[in-house]
LUMKE-876796 format. One record per residue (C-alpha): residue number from 1; y, z, x. Coordinates in nm, 3 decimals. Each point is the difference from the previous one (the first is absolute). Example, Ala and Ser with C-alpha at 12.3 -4.5 7.8 and 13.67 -1.06 7.14 Angstrom:
// LUMKE-876796
+-----+---------+---------+---------+
: seq :      c2 :      c3 :      c1 :
+-----+---------+---------+---------+
:   1 :  -0.450 :   0.780 :   1.230 :
:   2 :   0.344 :  -0.066 :   0.137 :
+-----+---------+---------+---------+
//
This chain:
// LUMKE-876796
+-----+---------+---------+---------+
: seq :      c2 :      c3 :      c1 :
+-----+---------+---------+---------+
:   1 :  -1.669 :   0.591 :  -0.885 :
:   2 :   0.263 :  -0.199 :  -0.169 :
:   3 :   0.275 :   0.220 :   0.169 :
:   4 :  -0.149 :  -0.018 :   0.338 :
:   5 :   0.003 :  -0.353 :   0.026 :
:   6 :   0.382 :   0.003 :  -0.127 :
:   7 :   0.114 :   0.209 :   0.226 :
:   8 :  -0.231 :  -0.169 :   0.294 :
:   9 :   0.233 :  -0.336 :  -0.086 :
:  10 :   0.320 :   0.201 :  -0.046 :
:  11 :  -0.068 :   0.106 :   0.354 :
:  12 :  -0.083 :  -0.338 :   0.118 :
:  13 :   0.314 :  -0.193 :  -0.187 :
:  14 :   0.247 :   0.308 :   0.116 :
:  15 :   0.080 :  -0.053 :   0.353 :
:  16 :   0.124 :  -0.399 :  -0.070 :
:  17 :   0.181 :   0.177 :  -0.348 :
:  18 :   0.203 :   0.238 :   0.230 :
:  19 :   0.066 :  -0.198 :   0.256 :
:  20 :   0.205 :  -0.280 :  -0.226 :
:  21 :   0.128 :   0.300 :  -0.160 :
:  22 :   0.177 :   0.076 :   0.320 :
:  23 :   0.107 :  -0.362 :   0.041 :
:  24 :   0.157 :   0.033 :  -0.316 :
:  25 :   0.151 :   0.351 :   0.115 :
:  26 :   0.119 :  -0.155 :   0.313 :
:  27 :   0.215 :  -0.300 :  -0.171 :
+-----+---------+---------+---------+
//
């Protein structure tokens, strides 16, 4: 259950995560 709920947050958290990623990419 324990790794269910991580990877339920990972998935929430991960589309803000990637997109400042590619702010960072982009300067």
């Amino acid at each position: 259950v324990f790794l269910a709920v991580t990877m339920f947050v990972v998935v929430l958290i991960a589309p803000p995560l990637i997109m400042i990623a590619r702010q960072h990419m982009m300067m």
